[in-house]
N, C-alpha and C positions, 0 to 999 in steps of 0.2 A: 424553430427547432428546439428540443431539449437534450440537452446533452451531459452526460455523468461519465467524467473520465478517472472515477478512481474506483474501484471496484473488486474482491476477491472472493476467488470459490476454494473450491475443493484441494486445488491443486495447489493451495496454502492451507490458507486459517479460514475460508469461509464455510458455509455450511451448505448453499448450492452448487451443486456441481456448475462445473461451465456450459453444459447444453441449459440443465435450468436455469442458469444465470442468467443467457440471453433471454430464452421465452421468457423468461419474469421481467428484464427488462421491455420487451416489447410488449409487453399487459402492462406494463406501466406508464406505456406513452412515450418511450424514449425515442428517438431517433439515432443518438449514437450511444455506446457503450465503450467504455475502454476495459479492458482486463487488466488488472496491473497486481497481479499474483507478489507476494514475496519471494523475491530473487529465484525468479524460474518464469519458465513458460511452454511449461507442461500441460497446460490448461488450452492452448492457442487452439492445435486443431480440434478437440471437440467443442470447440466453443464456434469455431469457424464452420464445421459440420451442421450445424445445429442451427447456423443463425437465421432467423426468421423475414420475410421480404418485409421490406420497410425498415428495418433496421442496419444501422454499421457499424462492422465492428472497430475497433483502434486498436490494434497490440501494445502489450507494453508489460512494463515490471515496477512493484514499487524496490528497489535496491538500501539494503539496510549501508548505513553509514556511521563515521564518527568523529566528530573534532574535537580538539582538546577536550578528551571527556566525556562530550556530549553525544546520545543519541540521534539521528537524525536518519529520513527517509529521503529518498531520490525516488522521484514518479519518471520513468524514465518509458517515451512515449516512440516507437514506430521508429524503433532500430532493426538493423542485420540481426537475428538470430542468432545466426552462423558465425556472427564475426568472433573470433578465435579469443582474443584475447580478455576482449569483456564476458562471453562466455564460462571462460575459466573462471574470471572472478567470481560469478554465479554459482558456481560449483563448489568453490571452498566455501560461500560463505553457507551452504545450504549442508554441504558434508560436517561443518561444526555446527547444525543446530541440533541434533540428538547428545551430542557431550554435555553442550552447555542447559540444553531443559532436563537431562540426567542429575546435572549440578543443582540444579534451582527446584526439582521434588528434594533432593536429599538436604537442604538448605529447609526446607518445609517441613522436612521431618525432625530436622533438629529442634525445630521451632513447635513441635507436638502437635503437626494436621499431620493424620491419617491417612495423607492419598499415596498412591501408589504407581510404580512408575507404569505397569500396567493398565491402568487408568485411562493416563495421561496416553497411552498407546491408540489405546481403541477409539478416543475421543479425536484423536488425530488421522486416525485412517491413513491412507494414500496420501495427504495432505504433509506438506512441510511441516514436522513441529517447533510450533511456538510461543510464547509465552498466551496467546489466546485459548490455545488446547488446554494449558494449565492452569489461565483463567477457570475455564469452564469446570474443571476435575473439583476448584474452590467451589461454584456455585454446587456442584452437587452432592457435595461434602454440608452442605451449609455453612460455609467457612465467611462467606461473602453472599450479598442479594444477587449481585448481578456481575459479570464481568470485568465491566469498568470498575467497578468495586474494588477489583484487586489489583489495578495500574497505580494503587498506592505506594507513598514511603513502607509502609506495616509490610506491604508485602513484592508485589514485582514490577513496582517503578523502577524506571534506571537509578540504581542508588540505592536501592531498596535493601531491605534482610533477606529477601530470599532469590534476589536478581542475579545474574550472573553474565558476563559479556559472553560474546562469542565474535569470531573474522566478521572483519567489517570494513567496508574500504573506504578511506580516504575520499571527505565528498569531489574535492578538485580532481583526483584522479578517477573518479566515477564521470565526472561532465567530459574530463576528457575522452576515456572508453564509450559512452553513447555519442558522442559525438563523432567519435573516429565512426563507430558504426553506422551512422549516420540519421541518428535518433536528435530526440529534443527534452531535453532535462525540467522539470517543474520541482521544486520544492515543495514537500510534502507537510500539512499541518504544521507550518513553521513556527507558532505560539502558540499551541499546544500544551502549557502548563502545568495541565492536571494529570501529564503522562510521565513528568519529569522537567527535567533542566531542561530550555531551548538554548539554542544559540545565539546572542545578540546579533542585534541588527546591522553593526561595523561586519560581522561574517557574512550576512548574506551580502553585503557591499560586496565584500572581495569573491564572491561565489559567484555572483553576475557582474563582473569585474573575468570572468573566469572563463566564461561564455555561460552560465546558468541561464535558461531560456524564459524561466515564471516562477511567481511563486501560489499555491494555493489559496487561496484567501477565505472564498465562503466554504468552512469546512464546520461541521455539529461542533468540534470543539472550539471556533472560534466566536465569542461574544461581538455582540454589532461595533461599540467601540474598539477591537481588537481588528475587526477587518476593515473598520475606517482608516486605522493609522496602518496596515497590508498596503492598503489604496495608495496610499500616500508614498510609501519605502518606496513600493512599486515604479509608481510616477516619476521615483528622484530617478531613479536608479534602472529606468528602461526595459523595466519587466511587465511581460505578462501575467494576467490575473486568473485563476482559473477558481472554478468551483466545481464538487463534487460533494457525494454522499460517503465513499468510507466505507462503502456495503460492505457487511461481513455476511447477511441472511440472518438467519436468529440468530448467530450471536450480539448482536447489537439490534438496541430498537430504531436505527437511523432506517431510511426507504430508499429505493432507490430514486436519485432524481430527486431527494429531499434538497439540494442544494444543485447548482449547476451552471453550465462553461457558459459565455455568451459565445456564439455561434461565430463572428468577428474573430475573437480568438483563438476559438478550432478552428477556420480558415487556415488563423497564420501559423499555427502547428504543424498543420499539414503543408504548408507552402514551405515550410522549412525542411523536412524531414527528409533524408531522400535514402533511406535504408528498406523502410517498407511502406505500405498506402492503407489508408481504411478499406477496409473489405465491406460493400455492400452487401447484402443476406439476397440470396438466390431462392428462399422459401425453405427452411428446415424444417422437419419434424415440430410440428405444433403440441406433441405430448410425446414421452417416453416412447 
């Protein structure tokens, strides 16, 4: 089985919609798929409309986070939708990302790049805006070659001259909300470096200390010596190991399935979860 459980469309920062998500996924040889949008799941039923036989889908969210300071993501995997309270979180923290990418063009302007918040509008579409939309507005300014280019200190690293926070919840209080929901929480590119500050490793202790369910380990940003010692935290400390791609679609040159779960593991994801189930594909639409 191949399985890639981290993945975003449209209904974030990606550039495939969620029906082409899947199809792209299933031309890719996947067997599972997870959707894990930025804090929403907008994306669910056309992705689930859409999904192709032979493929499953996984729901889920990547949840933006923050501890002392630091950035961080919750891969938060086949919870209630519905459930009320974690919902809400979703909602403030998605209702503050127009303030704060409003802050971070006008922080670019002071800094004398050209873009415009318009720009950064159309490039975001229907999509959540975030700091990837105004990634992309650098690339076509010529500001930056690529994307990743701009998750610099110079410009919209955490920490950066032109970054700007926005609500972001507390990662213990997020494992407790997908938990109550009755999801399973993984840590998102936990070493991560070139994106900003991570968390030490004493945090993720208390995080799976916390009920934290895994942490990502084979991810593009993480180096072979970097997911050796993943291995190892992992091991002390009774977590699962996951791997994924990251898919943004052209915004990034990662593939899908470039990295990925071992199948043992999404077993145990799914024997955990009891909010919602991977959805087998019934035959979707194979084109538009």
């Amino acid at each position: 089985m191949r399985i890639d459980l981290h993945t975003h469309s449209t209904a974030s920062d990606g550039t495939d919609t969620p029906a082409e998500l899947v199809r792209n996924a299933a031309a890719a040889g996947l067997d599972v798929v997870a959707l894990t949008d930025h804090d929403t799941v907008r994306g669910h039923a056309e992705a689930l409309a859409a999904l192709p036989e032979g493929l499953t889908l996984v729901t889920g969210a990547e949840l933006s986070c923050r501890l002392d300071g630091v950035g961080l993501h919750m891969l938060a995997y086949l919870f209630d939708p519905d459930e009320p309270e974690l919902a809400r979180e979703r909602e403030l923290v998605r209702d503050d990302r127009v303030p704060r990418a409003r802050t971070m063009v006008r922080k670019l302007q002071e800094l004398g790049v050209p873009v415009e918040w318009e720009q950064v509008a159309r490039i975001a579409g229907d999509g959540s805006v975030g700091r990837p939309h105004i990634a992309t507005a650098l690339v076509e300014l010529g500001v930056v070659e690529t994307v990743s280019d701009a998750f610099v200190p110079q410009w919209l690293a955490d920490g950066g001259r032109a970054h700007a926070q926005k609500h972001e919840l507390d990662p213990f209080d997020a494992i407790r909300l997908v938990e109550a929901a009755g999801g399973v929480t993984v840590l998102a590119h936990p070493a991560a470096v070139k994106r900003g500050n991570v968390v030490p490793e004493s945090a993720i202790a208390e995080l799976a200390a916390a009920g934290l369910g895994g942490v990502e380990v084979d991810h593009m940003d993480h180096d072979g010596p970097t997911r050796a010692r993943l291995r190892g935290l992992a091991r002390e400390l009774g977590l699962l190991t996951t791997g994924s791609s990251d898919y943004h679609g052209s915004r990034k040159t990662v593939r899908l399935g470039e990295n990925a779960t071992d199948p043992e593991i999404y077993g145990e994801i799914t024997r955990r979860a009891t909010g919602a189930f991977p959805v087998p594909g019934a035959g979707g639409p194979l084109a538009p």
